[in-house]
RODO-2510 file (C-alpha; in nm, 4 decimals, decimal comma):
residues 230
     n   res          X          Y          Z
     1     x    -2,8684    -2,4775    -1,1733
     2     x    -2,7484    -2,2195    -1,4255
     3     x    -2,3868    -2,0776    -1,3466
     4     x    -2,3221    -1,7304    -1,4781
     5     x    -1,9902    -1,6619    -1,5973
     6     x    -1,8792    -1,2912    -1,5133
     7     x    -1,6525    -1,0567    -1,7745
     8     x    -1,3358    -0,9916    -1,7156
     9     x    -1,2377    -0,7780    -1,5240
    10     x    -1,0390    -0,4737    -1,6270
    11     x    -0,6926    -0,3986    -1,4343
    12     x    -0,7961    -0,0607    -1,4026
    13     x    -1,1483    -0,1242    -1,2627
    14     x    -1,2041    -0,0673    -0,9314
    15     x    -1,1821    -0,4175    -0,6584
    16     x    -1,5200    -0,4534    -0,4386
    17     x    -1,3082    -0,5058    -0,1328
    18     x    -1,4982    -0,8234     0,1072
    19     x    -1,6150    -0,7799     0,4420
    20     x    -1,3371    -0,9082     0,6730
    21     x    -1,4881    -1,0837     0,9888
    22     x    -1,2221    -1,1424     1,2792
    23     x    -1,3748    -1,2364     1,5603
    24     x    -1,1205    -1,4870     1,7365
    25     x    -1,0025    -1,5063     2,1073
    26     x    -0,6910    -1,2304     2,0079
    27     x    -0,8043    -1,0256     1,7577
    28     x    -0,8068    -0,7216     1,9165
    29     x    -0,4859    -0,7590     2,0803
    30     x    -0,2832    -0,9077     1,7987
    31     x    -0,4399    -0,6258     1,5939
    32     x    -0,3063    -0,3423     1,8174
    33     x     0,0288    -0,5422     1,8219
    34     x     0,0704    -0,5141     1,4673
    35     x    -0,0174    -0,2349     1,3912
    36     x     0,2338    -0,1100     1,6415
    37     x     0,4824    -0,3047     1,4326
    38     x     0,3894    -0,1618     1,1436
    39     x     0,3979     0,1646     1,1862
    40     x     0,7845     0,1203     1,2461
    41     x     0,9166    -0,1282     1,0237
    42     x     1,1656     0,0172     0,8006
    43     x     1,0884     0,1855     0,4716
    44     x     1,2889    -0,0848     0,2606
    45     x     1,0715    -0,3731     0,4153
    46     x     0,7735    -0,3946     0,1984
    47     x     0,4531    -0,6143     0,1800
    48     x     0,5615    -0,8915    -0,0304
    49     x     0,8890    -0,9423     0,1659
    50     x     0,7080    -1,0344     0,4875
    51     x     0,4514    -1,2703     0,2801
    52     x     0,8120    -1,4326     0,1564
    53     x     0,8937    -1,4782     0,4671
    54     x     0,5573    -1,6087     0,6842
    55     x     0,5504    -1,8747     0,3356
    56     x     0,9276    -1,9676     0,4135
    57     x     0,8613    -2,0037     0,7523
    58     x     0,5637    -2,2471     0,6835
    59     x     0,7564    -2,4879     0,4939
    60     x     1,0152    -2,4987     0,8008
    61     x     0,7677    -2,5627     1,0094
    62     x     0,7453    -2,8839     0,7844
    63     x     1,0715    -2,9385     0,7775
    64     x     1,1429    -2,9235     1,1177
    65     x     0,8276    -3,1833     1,1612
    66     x     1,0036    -3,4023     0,9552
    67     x     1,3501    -3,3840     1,1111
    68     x     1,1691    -3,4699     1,4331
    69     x     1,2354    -3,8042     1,3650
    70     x     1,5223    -3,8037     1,3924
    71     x     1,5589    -3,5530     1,7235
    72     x     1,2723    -3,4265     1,9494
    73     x     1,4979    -3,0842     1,9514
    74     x     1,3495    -3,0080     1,6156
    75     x     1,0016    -2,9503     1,7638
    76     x     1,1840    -2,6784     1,9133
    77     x     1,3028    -2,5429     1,5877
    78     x     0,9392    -2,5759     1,4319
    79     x     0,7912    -2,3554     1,7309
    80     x     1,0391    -2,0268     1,6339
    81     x     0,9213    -2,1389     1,2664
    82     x     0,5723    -2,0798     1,4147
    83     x     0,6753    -1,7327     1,5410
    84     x     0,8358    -1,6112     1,1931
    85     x     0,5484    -1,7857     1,0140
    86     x     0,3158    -1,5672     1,2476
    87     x     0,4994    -1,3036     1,1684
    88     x     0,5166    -1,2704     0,7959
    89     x     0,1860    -1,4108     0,7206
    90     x    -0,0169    -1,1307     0,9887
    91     x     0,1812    -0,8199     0,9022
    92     x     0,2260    -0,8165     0,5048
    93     x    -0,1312    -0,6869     0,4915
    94     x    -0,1220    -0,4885     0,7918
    95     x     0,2134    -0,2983     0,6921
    96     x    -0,0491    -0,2385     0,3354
    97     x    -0,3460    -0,1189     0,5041
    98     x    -0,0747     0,1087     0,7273
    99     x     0,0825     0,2348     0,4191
   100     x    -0,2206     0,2618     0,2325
   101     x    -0,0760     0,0445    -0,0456
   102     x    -0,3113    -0,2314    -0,0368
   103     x    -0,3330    -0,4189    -0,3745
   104     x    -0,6768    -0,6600    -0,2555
   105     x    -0,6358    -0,9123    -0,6028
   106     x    -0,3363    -0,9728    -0,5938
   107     x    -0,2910    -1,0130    -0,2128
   108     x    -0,5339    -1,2298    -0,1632
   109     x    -0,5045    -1,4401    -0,4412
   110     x    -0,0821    -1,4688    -0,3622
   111     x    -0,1504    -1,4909     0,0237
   112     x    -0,4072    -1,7619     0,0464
   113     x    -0,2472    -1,9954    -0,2779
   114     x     0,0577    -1,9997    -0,0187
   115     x    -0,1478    -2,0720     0,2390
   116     x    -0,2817    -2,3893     0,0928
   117     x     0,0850    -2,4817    -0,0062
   118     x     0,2484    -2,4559     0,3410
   119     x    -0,0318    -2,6133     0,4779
   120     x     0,0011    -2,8927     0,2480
   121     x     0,4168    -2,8983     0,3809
   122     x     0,3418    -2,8759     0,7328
   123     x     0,0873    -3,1788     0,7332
   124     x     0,3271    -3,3486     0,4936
   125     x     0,6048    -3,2966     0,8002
   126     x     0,3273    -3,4188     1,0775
   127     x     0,2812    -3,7440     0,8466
   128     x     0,6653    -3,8347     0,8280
   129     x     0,7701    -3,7470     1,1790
   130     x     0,6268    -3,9918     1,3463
   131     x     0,4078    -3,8230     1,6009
   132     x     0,0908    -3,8248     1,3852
   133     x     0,0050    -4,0826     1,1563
   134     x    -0,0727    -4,0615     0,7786
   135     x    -0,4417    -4,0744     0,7923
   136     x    -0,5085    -3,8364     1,0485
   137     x    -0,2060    -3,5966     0,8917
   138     x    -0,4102    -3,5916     0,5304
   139     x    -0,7628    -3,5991     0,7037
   140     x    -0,6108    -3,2220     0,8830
   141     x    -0,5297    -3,1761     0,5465
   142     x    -0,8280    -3,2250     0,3356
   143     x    -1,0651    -3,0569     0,6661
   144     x    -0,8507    -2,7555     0,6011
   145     x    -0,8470    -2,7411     0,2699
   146     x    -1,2602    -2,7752     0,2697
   147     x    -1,2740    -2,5054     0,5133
   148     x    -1,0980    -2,2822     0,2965
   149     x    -1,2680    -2,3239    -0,0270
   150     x    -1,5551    -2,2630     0,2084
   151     x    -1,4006    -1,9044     0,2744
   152     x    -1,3356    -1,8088    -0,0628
   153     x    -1,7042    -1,9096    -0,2324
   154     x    -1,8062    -1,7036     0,0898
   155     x    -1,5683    -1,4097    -0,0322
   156     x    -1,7104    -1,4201    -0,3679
   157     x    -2,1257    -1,4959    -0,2995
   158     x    -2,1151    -1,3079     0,0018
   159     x    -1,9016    -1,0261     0,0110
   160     x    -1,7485    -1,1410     0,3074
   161     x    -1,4317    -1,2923     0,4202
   162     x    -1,4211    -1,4662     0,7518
   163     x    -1,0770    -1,5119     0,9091
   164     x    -1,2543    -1,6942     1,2092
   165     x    -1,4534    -1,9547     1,3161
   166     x    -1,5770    -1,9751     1,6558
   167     x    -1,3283    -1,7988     1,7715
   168     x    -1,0129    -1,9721     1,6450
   169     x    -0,8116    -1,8062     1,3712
   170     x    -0,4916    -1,9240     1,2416
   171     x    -0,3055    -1,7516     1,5544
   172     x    -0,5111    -1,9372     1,7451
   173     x    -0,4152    -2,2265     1,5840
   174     x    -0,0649    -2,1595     1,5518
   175     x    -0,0825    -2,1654     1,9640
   176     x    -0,2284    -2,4877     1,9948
   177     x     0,0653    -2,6194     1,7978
   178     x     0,2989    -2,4690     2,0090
   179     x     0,2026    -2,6279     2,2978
   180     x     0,0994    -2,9353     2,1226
   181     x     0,5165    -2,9305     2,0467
   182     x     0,6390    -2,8988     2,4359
   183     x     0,4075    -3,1217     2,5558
   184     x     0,5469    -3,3647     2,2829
   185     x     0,8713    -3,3014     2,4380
   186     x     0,7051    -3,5098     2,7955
   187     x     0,3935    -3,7154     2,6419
   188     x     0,4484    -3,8435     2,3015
   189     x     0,1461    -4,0661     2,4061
   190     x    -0,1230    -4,0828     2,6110
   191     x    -0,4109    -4,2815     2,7644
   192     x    -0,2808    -4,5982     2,6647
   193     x    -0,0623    -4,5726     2,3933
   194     x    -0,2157    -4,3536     2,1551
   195     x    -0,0143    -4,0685     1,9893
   196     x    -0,1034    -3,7074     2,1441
   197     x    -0,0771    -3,5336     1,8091
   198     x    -0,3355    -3,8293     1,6948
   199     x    -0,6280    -3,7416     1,9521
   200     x    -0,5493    -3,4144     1,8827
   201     x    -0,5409    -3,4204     1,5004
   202     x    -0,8858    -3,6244     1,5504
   203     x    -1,0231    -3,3561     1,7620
   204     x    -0,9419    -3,0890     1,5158
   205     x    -1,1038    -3,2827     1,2127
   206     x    -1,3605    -3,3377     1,4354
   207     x    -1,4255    -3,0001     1,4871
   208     x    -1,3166    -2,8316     1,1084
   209     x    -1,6102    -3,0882     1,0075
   210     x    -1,8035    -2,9185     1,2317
   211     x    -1,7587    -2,5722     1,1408
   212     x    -1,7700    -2,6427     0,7641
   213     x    -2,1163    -2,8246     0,8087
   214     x    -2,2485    -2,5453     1,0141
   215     x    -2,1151    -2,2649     0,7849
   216     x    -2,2242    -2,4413     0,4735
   217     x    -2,5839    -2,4238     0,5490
   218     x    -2,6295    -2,1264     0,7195
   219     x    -2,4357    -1,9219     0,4393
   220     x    -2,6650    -2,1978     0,1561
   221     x    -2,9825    -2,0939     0,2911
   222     x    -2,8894    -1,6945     0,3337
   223     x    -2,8023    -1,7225    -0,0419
   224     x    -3,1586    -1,8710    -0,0791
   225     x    -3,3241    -1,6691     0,0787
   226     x    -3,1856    -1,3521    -0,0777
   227     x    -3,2180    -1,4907    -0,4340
   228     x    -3,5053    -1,6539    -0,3930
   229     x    -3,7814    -1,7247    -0,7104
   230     x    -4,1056    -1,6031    -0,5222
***
């Protein structure tokens, strides 16, 4: 398999923007909603402070997971972490595309390195409060992870960036965990004794397997096909 390294690229030359694919349960409303936002946030509120703040918010979430431990009241906490996390991390490049001051390099590299940081903090929280254990914490961990290398090599072979997969995005997501937390607040456990955030966690490995098997191939044998020998 030869690998062809590419020049570097000049600041000045123009960015081959990717394909965005959003195709999850809310798209279209959360879409209208923030662009509603946008169009009247203040002036002195720019991109990069909302990315500041959905990253902040991410590593509260984890916080607030850990302090759990100690007080079921902080799964409260993490859900208005949730909220500011949602926040930040959907409208700094809405407010850009609004304001037509998108800058696609360095926004996408910035947003989706933090990304794979909080997510790294919020699993770390899941793992020391108690409610999930270690091994299903770091196998979230490593599915998400996979899935979003997955994204990127897409990004770059493809030309396309998909924010979805079968219809869950991270909003979606971000849901779940919301009422993952308030049913904590009733059923730490169930059927038997077994942790609910474990059966979930399993579940959602389960099922980020899934979509990074099925991905995977269909996107190995489109690149096959197109750059095939014969």
């Amino acid at each position: 398999m030869v690998t062809r390294i590419l020049p570097v690229r000049s600041p000045n030359q123009e960015f081959p923007d990717a394909r965005r694919i959003q195709q999850s349960l809310l798209a279209h409303l959360e879409k209208r909603a923030l662009t509603w936002m946008a169009e009247r946030t203040p002036a002195w509120i720019n991109s990069d402070h909302l990315t500041a703040l959905g990253f902040t918010a991410q590593l509260l979430v984890g916080v607030s997971y850990a302090m759990s431990r100690t007080g079921r009241l902080w799964l409260v906490a993490s859900i208005a972490c949730l909220a500011l996390n949602w926040f930040g991390d959907s409208m700094d490049g809405t407010l850009a595309r609004v304001r037509k001051s998108e800058r696609p390099r360095y926004g996408f590299y910035l947003d989706h390195l933090l990304d794979s940081i909080g997510a790294a903090a919020l699993f770390l929280g899941l793992a020391y409060s108690g409610y999930m254990s270690g091994v299903v914490a770091t196998g979230l961990l490593v599915s998400f992870l996979l899935l979003s290398i997955q994204s990127y090599l897409a990004t770059y072979a493809l030309g396309e960036f998909r924010m979805s997969f079968w219809s869950f995005g991270p909003t979606e997501l971000r849901l779940l965990l919301t009422i993952g937390n308030l049913a904590l607040l009733r059923w730490p456990r169930i059927w038997g004794g077994y942790k609910l955030f474990d059966v979930g966690g399993v579940i959602g490995v389960v099922g980020m397997a899934a979509m990074l098997g099925y991905f995977s191939v269909r996107n190995v044998i489109r690149l096959y096909r197109e750059e095939s020998l014969s």
